[in-house]
C-alpha positions in Angstrom: 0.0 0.0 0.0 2.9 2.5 0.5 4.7 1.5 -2.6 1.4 2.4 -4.4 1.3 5.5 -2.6 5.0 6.9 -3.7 4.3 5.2 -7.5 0.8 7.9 -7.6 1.7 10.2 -10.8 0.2 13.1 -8.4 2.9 12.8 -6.4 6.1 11.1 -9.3 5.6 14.0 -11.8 6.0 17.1 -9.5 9.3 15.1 -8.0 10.1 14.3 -11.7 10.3 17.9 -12.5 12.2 19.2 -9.3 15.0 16.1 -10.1 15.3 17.9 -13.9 15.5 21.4 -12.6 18.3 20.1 -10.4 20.5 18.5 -13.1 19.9 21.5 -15.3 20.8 23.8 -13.6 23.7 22.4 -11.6 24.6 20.5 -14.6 24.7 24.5 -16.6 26.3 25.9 -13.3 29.2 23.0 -14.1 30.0 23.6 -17.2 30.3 27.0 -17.7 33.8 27.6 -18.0 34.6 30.4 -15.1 33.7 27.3 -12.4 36.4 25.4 -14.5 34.0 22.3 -14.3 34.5 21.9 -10.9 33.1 18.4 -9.2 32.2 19.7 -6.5 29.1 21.5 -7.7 27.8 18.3 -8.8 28.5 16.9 -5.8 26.3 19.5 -4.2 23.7 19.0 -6.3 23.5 15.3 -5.8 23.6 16.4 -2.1 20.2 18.5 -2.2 18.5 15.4 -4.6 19.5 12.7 -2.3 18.2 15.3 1.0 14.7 15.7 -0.8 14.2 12.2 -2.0 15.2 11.1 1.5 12.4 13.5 2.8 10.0 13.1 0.3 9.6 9.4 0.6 9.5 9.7 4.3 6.6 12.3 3.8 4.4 10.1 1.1 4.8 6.6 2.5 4.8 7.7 6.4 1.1 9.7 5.3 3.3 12.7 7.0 0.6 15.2 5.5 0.3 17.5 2.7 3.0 16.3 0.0 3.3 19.1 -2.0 4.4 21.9 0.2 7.8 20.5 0.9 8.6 19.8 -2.9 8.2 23.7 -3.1 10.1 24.0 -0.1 12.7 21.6 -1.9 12.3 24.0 -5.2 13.5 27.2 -3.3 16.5 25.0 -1.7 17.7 24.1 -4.3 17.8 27.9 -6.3 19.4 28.8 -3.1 22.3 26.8 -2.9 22.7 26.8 -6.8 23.3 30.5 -6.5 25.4 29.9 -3.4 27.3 28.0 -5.9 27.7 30.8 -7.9 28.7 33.0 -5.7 31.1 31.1 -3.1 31.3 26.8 -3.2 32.2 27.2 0.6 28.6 28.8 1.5 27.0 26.2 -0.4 28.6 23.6 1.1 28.2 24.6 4.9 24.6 25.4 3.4 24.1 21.9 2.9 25.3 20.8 6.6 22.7 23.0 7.8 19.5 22.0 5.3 20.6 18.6 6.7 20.2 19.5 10.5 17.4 21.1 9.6 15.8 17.6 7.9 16.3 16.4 10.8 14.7 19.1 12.8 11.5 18.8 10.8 11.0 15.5 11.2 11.5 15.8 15.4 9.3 18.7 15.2 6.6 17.0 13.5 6.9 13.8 15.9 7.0 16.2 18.7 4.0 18.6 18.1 1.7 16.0 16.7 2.2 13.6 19.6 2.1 16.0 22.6 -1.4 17.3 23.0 -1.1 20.2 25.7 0.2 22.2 23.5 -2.6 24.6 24.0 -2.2 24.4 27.9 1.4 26.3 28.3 1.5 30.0 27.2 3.3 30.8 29.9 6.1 28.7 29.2 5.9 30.2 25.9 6.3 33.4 27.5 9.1 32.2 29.7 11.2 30.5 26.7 11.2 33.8 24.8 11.9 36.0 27.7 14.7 33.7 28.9 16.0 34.2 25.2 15.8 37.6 25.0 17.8 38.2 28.5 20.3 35.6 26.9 21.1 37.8 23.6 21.3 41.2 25.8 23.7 40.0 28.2 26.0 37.5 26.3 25.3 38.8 22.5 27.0 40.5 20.3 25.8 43.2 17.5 25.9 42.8 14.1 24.9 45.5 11.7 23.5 47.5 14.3 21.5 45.1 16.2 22.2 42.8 18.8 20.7 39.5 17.6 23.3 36.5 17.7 24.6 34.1 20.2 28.1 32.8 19.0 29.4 29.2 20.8 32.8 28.3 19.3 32.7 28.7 15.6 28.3 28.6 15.5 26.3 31.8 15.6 22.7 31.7 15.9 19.4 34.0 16.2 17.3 33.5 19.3 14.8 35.7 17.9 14.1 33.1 15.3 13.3 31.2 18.1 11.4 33.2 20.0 8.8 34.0 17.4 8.0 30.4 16.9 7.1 30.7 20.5 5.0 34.0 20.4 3.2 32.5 17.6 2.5 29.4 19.8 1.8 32.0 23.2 -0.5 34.0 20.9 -2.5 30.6 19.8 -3.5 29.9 23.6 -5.2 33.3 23.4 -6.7 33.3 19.9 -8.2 29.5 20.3 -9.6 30.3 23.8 -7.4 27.4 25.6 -5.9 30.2 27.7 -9.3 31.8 29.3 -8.2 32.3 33.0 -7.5 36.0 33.9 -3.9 36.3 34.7 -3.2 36.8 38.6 -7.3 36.8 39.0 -7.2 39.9 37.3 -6.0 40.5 33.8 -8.1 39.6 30.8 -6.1 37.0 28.0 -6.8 40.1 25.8 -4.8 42.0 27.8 -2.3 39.5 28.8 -1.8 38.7 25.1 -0.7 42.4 24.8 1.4 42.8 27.6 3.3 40.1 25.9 3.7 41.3 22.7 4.5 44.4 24.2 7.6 43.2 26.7 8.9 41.5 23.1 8.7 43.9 21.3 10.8 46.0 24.1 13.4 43.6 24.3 13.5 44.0 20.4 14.0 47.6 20.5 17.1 47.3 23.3 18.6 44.6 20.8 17.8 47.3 17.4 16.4 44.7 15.7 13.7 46.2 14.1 13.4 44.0 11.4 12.0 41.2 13.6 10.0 43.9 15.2 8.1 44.3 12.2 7.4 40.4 11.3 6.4 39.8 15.0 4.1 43.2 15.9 2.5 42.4 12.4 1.7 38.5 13.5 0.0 39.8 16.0 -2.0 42.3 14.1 -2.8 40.1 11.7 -4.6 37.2 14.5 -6.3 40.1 16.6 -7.7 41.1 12.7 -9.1 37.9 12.5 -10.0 36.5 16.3 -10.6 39.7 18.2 -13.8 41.3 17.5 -13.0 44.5 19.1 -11.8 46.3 15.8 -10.8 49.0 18.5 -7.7 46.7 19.6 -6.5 46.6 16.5 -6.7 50.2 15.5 -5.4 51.7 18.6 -1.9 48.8 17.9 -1.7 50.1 14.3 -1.1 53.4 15.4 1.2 52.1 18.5 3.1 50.4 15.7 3.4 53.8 13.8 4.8 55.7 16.7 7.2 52.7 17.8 8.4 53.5 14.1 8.8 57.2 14.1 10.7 57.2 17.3 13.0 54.8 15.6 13.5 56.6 13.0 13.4 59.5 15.0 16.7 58.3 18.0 18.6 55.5 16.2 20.7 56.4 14.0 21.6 53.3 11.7 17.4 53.4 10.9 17.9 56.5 9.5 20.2 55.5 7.6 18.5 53.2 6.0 15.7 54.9 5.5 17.6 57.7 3.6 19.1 55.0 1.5 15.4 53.6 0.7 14.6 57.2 -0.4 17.2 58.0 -2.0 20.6 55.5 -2.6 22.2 57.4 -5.3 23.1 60.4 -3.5 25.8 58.2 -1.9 26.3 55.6 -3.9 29.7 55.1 -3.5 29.4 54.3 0.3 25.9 54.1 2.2 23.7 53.6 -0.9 26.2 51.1 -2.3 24.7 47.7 -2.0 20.5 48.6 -2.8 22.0 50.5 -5.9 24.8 47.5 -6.9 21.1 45.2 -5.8 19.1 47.3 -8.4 22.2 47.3 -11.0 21.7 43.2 -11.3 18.2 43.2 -11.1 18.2 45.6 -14.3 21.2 44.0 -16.2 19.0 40.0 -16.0 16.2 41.8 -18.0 13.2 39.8 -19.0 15.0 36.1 -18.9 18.6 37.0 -16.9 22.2 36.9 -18.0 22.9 33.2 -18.0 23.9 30.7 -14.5 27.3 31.8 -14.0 27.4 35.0 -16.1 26.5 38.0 -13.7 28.1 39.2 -11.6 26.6 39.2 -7.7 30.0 39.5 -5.8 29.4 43.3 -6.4 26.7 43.3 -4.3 27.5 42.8 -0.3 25.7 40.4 1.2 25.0 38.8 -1.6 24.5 35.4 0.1 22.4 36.1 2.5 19.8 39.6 2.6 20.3 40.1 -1.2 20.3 36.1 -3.1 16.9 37.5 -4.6 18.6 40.3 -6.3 21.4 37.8 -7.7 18.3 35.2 -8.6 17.0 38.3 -11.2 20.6 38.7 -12.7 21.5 35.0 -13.4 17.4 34.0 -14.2 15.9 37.2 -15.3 12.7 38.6 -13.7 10.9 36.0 -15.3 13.1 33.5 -12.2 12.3 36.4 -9.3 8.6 35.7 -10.1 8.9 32.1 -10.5 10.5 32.5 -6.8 7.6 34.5 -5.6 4.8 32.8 -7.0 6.4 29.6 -5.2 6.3 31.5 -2.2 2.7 32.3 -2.7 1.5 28.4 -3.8 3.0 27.7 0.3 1.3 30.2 1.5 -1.9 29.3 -0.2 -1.2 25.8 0.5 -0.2 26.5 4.5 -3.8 28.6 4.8 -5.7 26.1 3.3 -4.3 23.9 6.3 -5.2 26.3 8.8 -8.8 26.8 7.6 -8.7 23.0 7.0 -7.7 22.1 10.3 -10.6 21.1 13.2 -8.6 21.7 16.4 -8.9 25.3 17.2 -5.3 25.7 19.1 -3.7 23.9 15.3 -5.9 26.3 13.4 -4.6 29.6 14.8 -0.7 28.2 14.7 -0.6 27.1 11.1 -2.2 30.8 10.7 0.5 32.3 12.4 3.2 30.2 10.9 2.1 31.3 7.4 1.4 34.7 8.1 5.4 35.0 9.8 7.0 33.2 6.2 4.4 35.3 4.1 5.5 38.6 5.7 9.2 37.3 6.0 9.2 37.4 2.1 7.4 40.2 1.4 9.8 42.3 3.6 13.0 40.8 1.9 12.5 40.8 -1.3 10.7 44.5 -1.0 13.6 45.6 0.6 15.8 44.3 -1.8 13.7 45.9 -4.8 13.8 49.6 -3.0 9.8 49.0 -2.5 10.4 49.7 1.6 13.5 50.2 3.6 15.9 47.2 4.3 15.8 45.2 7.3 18.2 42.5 7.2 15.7 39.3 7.1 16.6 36.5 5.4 14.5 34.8 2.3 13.2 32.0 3.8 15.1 28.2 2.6 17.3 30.8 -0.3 19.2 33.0 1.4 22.1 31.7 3.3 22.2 31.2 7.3 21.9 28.0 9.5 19.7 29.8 12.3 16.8 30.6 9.9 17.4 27.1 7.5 16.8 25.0 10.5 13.7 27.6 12.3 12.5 27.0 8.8 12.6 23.6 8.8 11.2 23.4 12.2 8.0 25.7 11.4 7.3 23.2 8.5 7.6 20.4 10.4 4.5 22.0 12.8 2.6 22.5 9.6 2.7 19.2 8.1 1.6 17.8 11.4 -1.5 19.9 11.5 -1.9 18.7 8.2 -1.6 15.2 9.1 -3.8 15.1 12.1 -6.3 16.5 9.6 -5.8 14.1 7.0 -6.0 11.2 9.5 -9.3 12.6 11.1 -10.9 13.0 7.5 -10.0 8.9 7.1 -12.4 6.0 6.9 -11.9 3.8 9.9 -10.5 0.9 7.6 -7.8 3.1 6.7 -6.2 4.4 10.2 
């Protein structure tokens, strides 16, 4: 019965296609002749094939959910590390290491969420985990960029805040599904509680400067009080909280500034502060319509290439026509991720998937508008493209919640002669 399963043409011909994207275009990457038809981009291209058909087998005959999410997920991997290629062999190999850990982190986090079933009961170890994180990035952090966001042990660096929004998310699900329903202390309303925590994140956000992740998480939360809260007055009077919290960035720090003066206007120092969103909209305009050829730009001009700005190398090597065939993959997850949420019975399920999708969905939008001068940079990554272990592996992890939603839906929808 499994074998019949993973023999289904619904689920052999979208595998079929990803395999001959792969050998295209690491097989192009190979032999153009500035990589000196090096081996070991083949190598890593047989490394992302053997990942996905590892995972995807385990997903179709383990009945591990919906099927088709993760070969898009598998899509944008491997356009990531095919430009990582490109640009430096050694970020595509570490790359690799990390997609791996991060296999392996989906696959605990699905175990883990869709076998525990007090999920709903424990906001305020949510609250705690994030907290505790946040304390451990002010005291023993360092600052990169401007913001103090990463952890460094030995030779690893991480994010905590990718951590810690996967918990909000989950904190903000006890409210929005009505698990959590006791007054805090005997006294405060969830309602209330709910924004007292988002609050007290979002203040350890601003002493760390990382306003990007301020953005992504005071948005999650607009976005479920939009659709659970009722009181439309909740959600005006946090729009326009979110508006000052913005000025007065803008206002007192002075690396938002500058970034906001580059958004407006990058060419009137384009030789030093506007240097990398001009050198970003240089390569977007030289790929035109259908890009310069794999191996025939040039993205090492732009800093950061590897990580905030792979979209901006994507349109260079693959044309606009490959930046939209990025985006509208991004959009078939999201679509697919909300249809799980909506599909989903269990109330506490129905409000994380929602929040899950709503944190990738905005993640993209703010990259890649960043990276096209549509708003003002923030230094996210592009979720499974851009390079960065911390994100890969929350990525992964996030997904791995998702597809057991979707399982536990699947399962509940079965005849009883097939459980």
């Amino acid at each position: 019965m499994g074998m019949d399963r993973l023999k289904s043409a619904g689920y052999r011909k979208p595998a079929y296609l990803l395999i001959l994207l792969n050998v295209l275009g690491f097989g192009l990457l190979f032999i153009n002749k500035e990589n000196n038809y090096n081996l070991n981009i083949l190598y890593t291209g047989a490394a992302v094939l053997a990942l996905f058909l590892v995972m995807y087998t385990a997903l179709v005959l383990g009945r591990m959910g919906d099927k088709f999410i993760m070969l898009m997920v598998f899509m944008l991997i491997s356009i990531g590390v095919l430009l990582l290629c490109r640009i430096n062999l050694s970020y595509a190999f570490r790359q690799i290491i990390w997609i791996l850990v991060g296999g392996a982190v989906f696959f605990i986090a699905y175990f883990v969420y869709y076998n525990v079933k007090v999920w709903s009961k424990l906001w305020y170890l949510y609250f705690i985990g994030g907290t505790l994180l946040f304390l451990i990035t002010l005291v023993f952090g360092t600052t990169v960029y401007g913001s103090r966001n990463w952890i460094s042990i030995g030779p690893i660096s991480f994010q905590p805040s990718e951590i810690t929004k996967i918990l909000f998310i989950m904190c903000l699900a006890c409210y929005t599904s009505g698990s959590w329903s006791k007054p805090l202390l005997g006294k405060v309303k969830p309602k209330w509680a709910a924004l007292l925590i988002t609050y007290v994140f979002v203040g350890f956000l601003v002493l760390q400067r990382d306003w990007g992740t301020i953005l992504v998480m005071f948005s999650i939360y607009l976005f479920m009080i939009y659709v659970y809260e009722p009181d439309k007055k909740l959600l005006a009077l946090n729009i326009c909280a979110l508006v000052i919290i913005g000025l007065l960035g803008w206002r007192f720090l002075y690396h938002i500034q500058v970034r906001i003066a580059n958004w407006i206007d990058p060419w009137s120092d384009i030789s030093n502060r506007g240097y990398q969103i001009a050198q970003s909209l240089f390569a977007i305009s030289s790929g035109g319509y259908f890009g310069r050829g794999l191996g025939n730009g040039s993205p090492y001009y732009i800093p950061l290439v590897h990580s905030d700005f792979i979209f901006a190398a994507i349109c260079e090597e693959m044309g606009v026509f490959g930046g939209v065939a990025v985006i509208l993959l991004f959009f078939l997850i999201a679509y697919r991720c909300f249809k799980i949420s909506i599909m989903a019975s269990d109330p506490f399920d129905k409000a994380v998937s929602f929040g899950v999708t709503v944190m990738f969905a905005l993640q993209t939008f703010i990259i890649i508008g960043g990276v096209i001068k549509m708003i003002p940079l923030t230094g996210i990554t592009l979720p499974f493209v851009s390079y960065g272990g911390t994100s890969v592996v929350i990525s992964f992890a996030s997904m791995g919640i998702i597809q057991a939603i979707s399982a536990k839906t699947e399962r509940k929808g079965e005849p009883d002669e097939h459980k």
